[in-house]
N, CA, C and O atoms as a GROMACS GRO file, in nm:
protein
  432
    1UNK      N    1   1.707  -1.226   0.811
    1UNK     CA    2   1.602  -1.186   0.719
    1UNK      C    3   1.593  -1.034   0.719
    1UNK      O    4   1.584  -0.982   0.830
    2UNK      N    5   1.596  -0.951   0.609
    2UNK     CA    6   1.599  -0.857   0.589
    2UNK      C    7   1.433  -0.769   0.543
    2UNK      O    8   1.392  -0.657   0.574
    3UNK      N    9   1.396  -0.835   0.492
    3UNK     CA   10   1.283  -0.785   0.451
    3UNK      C   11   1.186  -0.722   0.460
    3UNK      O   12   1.122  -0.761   0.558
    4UNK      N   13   1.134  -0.635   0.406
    4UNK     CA   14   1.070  -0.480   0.534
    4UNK      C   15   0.913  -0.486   0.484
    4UNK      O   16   0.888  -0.526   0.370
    5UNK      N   17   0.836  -0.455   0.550
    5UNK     CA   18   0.712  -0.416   0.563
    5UNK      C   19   0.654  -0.286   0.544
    5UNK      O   20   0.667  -0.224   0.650
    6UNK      N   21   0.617  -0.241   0.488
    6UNK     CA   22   0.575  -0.085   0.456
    6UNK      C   23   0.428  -0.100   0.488
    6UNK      O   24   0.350  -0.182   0.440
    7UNK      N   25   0.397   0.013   0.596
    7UNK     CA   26   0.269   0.026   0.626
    7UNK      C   27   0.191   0.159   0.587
    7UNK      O   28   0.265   0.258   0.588
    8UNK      N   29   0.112   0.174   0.567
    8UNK     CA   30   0.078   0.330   0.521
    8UNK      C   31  -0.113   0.315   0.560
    8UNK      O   32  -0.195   0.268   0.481
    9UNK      N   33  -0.140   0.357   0.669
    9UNK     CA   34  -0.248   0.431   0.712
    9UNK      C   35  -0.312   0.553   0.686
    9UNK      O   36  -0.247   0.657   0.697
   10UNK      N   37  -0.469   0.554   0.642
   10UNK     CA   38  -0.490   0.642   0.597
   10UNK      C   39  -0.674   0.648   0.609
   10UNK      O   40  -0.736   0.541   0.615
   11UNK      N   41  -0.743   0.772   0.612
   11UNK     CA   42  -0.861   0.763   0.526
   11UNK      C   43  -0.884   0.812   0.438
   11UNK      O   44  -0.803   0.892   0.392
   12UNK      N   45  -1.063   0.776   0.345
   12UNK     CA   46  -1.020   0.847   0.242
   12UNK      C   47  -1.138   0.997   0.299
   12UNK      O   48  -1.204   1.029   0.398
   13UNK      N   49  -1.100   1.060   0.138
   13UNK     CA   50  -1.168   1.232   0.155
   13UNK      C   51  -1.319   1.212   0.236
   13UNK      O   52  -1.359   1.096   0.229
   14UNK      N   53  -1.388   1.283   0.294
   14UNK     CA   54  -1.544   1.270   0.327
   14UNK      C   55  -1.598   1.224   0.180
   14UNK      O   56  -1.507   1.256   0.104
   15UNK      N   57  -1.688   1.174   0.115
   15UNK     CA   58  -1.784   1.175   0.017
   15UNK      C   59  -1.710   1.096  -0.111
   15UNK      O   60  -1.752   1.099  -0.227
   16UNK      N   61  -1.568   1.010  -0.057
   16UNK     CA   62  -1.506   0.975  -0.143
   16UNK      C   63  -1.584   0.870  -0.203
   16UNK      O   64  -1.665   0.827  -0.121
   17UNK      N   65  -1.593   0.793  -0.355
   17UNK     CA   66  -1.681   0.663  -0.370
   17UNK      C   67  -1.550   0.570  -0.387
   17UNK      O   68  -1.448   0.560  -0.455
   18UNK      N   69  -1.633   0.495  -0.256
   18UNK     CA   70  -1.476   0.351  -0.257
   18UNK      C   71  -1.460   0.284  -0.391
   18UNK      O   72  -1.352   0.249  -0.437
   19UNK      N   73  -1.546   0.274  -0.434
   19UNK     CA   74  -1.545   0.183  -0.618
   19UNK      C   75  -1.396   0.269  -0.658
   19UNK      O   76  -1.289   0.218  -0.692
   20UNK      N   77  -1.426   0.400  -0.641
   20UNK     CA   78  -1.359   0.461  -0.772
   20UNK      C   79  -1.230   0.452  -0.693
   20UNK      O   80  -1.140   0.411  -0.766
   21UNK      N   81  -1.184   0.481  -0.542
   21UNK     CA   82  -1.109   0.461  -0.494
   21UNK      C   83  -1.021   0.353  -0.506
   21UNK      O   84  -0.903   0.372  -0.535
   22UNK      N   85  -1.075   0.226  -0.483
   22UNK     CA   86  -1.036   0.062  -0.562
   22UNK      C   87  -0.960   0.069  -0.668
   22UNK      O   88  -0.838   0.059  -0.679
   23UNK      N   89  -1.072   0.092  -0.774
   23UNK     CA   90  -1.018   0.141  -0.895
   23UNK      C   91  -0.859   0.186  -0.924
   23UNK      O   92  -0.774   0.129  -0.992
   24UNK      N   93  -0.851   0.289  -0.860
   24UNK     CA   94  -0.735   0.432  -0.852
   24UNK      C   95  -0.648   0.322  -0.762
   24UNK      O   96  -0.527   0.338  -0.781
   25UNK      N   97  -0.679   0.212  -0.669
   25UNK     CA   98  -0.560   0.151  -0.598
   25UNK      C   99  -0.520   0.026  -0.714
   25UNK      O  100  -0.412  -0.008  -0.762
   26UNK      N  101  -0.607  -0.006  -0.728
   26UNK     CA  102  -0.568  -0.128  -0.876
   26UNK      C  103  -0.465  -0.099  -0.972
   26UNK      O  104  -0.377  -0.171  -1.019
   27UNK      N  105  -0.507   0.062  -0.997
   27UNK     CA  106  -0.408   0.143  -1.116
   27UNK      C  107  -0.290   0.110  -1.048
   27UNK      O  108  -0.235   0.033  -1.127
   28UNK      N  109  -0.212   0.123  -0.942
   28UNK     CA  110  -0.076   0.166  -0.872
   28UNK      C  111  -0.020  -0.005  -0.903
   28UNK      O  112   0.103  -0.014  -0.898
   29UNK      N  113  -0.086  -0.122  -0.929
   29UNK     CA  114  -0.034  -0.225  -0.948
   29UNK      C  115   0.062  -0.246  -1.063
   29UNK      O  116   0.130  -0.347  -1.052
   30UNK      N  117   0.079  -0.179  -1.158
   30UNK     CA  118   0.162  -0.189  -1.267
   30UNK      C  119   0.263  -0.137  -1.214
   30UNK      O  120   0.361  -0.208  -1.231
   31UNK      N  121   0.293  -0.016  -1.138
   31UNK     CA  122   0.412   0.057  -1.087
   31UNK      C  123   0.454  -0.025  -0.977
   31UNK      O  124   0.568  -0.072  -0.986
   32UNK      N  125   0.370  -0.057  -0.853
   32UNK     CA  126   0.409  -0.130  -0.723
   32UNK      C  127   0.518  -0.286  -0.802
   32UNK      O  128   0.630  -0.322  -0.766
   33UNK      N  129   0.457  -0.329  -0.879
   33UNK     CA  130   0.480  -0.486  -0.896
   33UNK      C  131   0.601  -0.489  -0.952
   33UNK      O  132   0.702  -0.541  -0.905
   34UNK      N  133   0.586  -0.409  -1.098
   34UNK     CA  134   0.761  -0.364  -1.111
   34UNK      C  135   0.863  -0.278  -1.059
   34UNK      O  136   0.957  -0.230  -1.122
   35UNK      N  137   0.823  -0.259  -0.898
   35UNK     CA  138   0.968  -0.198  -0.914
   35UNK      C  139   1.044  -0.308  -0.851
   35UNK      O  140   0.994  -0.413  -0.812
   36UNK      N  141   1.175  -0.274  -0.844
   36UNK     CA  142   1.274  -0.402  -0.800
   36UNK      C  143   1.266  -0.429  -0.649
   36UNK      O  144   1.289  -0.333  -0.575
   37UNK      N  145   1.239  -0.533  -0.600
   37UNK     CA  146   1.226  -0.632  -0.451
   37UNK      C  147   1.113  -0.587  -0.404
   37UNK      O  148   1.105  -0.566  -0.283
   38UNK      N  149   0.983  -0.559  -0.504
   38UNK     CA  150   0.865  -0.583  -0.430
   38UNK      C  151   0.860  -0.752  -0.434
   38UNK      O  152   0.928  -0.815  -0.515
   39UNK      N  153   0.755  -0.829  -0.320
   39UNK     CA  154   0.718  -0.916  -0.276
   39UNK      C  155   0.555  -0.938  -0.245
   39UNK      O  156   0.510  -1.052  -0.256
   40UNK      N  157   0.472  -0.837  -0.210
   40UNK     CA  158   0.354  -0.868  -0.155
   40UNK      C  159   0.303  -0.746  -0.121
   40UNK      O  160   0.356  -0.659  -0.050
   41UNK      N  161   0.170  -0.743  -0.188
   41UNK     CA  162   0.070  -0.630  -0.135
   41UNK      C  163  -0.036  -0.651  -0.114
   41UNK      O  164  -0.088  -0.745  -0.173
   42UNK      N  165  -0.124  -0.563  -0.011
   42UNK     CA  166  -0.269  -0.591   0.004
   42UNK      C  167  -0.277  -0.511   0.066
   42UNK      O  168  -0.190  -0.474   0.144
   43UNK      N  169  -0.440  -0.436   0.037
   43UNK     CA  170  -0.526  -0.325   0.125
   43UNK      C  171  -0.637  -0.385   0.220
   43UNK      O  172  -0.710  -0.484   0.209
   44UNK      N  173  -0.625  -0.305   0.299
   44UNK     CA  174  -0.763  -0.395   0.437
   44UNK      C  175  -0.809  -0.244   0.455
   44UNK      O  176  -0.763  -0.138   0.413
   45UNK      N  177  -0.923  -0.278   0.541
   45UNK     CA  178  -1.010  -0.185   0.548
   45UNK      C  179  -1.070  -0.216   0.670
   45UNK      O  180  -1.121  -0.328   0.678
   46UNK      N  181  -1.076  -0.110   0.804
   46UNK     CA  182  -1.140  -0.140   0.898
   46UNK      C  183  -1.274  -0.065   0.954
   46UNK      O  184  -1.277   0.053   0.988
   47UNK      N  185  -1.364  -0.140   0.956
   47UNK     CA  186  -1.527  -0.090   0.923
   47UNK      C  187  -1.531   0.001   1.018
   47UNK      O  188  -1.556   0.115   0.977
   48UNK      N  189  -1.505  -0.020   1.205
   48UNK     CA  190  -1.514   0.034   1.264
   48UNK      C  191  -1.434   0.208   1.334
   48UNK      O  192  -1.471   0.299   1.408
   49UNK      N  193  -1.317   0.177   1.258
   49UNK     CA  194  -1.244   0.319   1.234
   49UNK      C  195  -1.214   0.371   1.118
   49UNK      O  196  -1.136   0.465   1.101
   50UNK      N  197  -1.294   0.292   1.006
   50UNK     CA  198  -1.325   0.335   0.908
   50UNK      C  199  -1.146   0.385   0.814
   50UNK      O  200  -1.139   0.476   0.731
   51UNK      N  201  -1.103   0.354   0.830
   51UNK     CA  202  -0.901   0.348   0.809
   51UNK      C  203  -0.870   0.226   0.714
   51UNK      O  204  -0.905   0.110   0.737
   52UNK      N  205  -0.824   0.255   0.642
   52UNK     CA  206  -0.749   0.168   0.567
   52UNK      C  207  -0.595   0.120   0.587
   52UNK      O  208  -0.516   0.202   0.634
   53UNK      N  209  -0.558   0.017   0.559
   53UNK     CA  210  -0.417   0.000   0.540
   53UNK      C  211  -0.351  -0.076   0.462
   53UNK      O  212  -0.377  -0.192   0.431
   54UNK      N  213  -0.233   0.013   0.420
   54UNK     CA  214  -0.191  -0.056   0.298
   54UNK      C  215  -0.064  -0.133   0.312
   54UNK      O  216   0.024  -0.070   0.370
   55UNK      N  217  -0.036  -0.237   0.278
   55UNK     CA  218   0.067  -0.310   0.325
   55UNK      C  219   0.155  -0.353   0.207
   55UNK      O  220   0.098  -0.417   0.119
   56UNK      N  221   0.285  -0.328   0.195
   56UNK     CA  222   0.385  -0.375   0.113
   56UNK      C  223   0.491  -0.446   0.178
   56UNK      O  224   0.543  -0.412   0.285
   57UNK      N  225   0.525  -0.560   0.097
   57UNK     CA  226   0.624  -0.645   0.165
   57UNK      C  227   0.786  -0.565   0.058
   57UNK      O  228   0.756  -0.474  -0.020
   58UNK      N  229   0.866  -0.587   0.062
   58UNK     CA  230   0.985  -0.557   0.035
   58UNK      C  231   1.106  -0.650   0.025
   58UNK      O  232   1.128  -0.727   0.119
   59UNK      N  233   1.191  -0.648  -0.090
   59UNK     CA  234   1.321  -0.705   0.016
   59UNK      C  235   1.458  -0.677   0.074
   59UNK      O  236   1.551  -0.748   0.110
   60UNK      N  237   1.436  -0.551   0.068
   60UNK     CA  238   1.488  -0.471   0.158
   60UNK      C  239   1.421  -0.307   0.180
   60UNK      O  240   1.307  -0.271   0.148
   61UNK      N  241   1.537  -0.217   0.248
   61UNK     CA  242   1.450  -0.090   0.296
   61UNK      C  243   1.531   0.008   0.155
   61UNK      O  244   1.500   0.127   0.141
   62UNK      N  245   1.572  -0.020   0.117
   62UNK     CA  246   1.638   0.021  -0.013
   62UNK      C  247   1.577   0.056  -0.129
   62UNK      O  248   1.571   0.162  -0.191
   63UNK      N  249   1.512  -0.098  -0.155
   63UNK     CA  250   1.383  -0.061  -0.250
   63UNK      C  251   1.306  -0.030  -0.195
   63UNK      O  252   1.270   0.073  -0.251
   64UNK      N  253   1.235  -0.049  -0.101
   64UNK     CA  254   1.061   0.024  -0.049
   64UNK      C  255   1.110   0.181  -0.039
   64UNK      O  256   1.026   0.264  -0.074
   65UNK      N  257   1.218   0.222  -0.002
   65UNK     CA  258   1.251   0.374  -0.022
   65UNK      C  259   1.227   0.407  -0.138
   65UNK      O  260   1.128   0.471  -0.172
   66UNK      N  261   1.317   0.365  -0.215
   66UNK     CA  262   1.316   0.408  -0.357
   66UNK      C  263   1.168   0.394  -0.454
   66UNK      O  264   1.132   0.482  -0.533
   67UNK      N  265   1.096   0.271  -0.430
   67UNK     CA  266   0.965   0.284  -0.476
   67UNK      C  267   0.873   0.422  -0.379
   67UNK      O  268   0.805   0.494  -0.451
   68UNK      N  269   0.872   0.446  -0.269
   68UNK     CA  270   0.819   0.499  -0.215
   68UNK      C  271   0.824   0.669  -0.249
   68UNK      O  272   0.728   0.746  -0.241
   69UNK      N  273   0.996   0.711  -0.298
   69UNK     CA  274   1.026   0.823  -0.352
   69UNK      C  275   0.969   0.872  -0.480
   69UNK      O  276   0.940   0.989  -0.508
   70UNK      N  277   0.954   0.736  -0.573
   70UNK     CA  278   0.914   0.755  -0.698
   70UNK      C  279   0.764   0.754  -0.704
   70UNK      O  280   0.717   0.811  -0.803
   71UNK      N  281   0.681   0.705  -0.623
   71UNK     CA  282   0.502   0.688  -0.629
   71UNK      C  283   0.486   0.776  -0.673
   71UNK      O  284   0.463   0.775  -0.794
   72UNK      N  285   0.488   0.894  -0.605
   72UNK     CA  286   0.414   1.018  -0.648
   72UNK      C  287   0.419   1.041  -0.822
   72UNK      O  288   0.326   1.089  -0.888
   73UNK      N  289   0.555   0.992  -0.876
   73UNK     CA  290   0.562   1.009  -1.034
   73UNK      C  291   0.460   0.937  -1.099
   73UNK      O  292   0.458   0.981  -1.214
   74UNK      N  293   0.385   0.862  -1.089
   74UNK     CA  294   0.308   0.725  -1.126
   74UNK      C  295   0.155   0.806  -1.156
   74UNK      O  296   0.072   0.788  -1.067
   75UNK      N  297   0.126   0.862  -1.231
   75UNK     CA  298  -0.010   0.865  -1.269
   75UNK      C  299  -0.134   0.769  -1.178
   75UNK      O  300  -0.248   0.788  -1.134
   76UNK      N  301  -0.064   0.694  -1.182
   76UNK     CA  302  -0.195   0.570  -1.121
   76UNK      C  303  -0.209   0.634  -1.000
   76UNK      O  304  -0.322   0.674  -0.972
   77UNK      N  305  -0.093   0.658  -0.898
   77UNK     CA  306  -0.053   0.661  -0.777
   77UNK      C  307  -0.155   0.812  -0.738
   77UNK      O  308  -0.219   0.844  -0.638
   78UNK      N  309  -0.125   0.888  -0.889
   78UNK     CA  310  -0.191   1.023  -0.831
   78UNK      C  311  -0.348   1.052  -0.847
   78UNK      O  312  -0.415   1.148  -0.810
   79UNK      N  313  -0.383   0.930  -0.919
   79UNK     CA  314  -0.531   0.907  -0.903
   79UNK      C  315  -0.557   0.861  -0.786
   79UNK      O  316  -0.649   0.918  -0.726
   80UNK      N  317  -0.510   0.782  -0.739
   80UNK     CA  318  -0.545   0.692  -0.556
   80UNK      C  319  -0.519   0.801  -0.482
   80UNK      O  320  -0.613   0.870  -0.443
   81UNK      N  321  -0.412   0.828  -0.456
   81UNK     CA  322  -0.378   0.961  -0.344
   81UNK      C  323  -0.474   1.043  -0.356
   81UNK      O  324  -0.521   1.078  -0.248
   82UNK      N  325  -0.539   1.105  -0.485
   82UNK     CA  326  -0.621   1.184  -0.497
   82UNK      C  327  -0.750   1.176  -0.389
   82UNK      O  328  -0.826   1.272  -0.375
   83UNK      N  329  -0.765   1.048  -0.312
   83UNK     CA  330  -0.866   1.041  -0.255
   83UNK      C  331  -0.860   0.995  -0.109
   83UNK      O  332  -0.927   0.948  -0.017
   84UNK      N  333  -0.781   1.022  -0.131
   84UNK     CA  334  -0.725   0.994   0.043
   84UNK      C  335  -0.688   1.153   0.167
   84UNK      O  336  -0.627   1.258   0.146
   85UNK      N  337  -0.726   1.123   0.234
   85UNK     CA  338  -0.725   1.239   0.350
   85UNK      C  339  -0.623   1.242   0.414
   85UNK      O  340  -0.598   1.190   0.522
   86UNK      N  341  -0.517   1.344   0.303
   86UNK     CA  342  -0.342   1.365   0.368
   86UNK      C  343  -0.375   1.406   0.531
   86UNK      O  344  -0.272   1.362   0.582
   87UNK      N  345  -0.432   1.446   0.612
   87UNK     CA  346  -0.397   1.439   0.744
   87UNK      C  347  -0.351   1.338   0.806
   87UNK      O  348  -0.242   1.331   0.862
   88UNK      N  349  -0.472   1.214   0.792
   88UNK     CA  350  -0.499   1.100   0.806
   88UNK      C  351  -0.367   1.011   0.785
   88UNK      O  352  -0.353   0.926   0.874
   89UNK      N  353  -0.247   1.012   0.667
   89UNK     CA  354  -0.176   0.960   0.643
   89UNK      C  355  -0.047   0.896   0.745
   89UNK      O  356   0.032   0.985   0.779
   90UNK      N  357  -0.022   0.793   0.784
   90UNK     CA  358   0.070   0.761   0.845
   90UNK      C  359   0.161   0.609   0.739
   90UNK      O  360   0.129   0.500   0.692
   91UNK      N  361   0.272   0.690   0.748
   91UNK     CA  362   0.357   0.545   0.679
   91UNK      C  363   0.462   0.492   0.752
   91UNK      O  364   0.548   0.576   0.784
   92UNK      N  365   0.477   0.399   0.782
   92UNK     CA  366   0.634   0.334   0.802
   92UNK      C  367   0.658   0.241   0.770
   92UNK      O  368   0.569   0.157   0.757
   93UNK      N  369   0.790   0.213   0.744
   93UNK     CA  370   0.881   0.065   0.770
   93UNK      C  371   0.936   0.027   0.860
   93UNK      O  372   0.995   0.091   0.946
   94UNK      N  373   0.916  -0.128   0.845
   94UNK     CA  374   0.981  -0.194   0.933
   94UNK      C  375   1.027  -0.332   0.903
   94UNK      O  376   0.972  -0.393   0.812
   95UNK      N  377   1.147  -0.400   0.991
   95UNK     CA  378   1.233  -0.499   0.952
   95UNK      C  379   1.124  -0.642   0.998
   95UNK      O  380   1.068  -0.678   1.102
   96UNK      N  381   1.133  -0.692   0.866
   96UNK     CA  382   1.077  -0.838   0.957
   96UNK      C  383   1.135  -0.935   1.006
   96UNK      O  384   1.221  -1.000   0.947
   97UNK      N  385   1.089  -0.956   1.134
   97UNK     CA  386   1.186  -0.999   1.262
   97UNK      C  387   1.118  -1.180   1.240
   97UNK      O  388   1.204  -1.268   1.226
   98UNK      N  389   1.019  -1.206   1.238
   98UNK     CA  390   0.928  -1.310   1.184
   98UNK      C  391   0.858  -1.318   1.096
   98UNK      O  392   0.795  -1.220   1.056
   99UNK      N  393   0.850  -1.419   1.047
   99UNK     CA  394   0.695  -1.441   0.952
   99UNK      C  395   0.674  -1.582   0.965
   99UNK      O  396   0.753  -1.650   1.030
  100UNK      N  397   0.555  -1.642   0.900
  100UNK     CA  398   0.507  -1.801   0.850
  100UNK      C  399   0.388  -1.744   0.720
  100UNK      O  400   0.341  -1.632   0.701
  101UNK      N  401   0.372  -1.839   0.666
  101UNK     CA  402   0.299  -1.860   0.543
  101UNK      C  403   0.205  -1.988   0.546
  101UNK      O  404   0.262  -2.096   0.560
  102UNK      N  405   0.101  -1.986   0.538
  102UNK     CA  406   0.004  -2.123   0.491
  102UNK      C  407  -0.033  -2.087   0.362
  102UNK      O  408   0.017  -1.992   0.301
  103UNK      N  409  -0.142  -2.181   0.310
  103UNK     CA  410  -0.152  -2.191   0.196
  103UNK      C  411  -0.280  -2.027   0.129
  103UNK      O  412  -0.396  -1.995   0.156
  104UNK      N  413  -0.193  -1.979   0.053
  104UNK     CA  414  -0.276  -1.870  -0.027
  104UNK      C  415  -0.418  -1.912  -0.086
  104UNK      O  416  -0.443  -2.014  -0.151
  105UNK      N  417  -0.514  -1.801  -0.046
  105UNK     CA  418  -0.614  -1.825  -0.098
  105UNK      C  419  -0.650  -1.683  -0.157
  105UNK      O  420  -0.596  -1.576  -0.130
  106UNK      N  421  -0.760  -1.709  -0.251
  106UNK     CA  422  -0.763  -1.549  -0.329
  106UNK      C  423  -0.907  -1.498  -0.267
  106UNK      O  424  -1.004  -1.566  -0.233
  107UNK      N  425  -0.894  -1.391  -0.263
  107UNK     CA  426  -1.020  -1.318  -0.186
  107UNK      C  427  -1.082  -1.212  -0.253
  107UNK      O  428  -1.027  -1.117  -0.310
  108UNK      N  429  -1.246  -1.245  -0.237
  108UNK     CA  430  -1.333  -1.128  -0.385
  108UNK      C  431  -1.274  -0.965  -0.341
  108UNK      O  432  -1.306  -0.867  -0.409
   0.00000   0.00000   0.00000
């Protein structure tokens, strides 16, 4: 199994409004979804370190590079980034060594 995981940690600016933030991550879905061997995305949010993370599945490190090179071109992409605290930023990939799946449910 080849398939990579892209992680990207981050917070956003002091005084950022998460709505609009959302928003600006929603936009990046037209670019994320088409590029070639995306698989799976989702943002979490952790109350207590206050950090987000963004998770992309891949199917290989080929494309998550290549989408990853091109984000910044994406209008959408430069509304979201816009609100995020580049210090804060940490990204990587990695190979998935495991996985399992149960049944999908959709979440507000």
């Amino acid at each position: 199994m080849d398939n990579i995981v892209e992680t990207v940690r981050f917070k956003l600016k002091e005084g950022t409004d998460v709505n609009a933030f959302l928003a600006a991550a929603e936009g990046t879905l037209p670019y994320i979804s088409g590029c070639e061997g995306f698989v799976y995305r989702s943002l979490s949010f952790d109350e207590q370190s206050q950090e987000w993370t963004d998770i992309v599945y891949w199917t290989n490190l080929a494309n998550a590079q290549a989408a990853s090179e091109n984000f910044m071109n994406d209008e959408g992409a430069q509304k979201m980034v816009s609100h995020i605290d580049s210090a804060t930023l940490v990204m990587a990939h990695q190979g998935v060594r495991m996985s399992a799946m149960g049944e999908c449910i959709e979440s507000a």
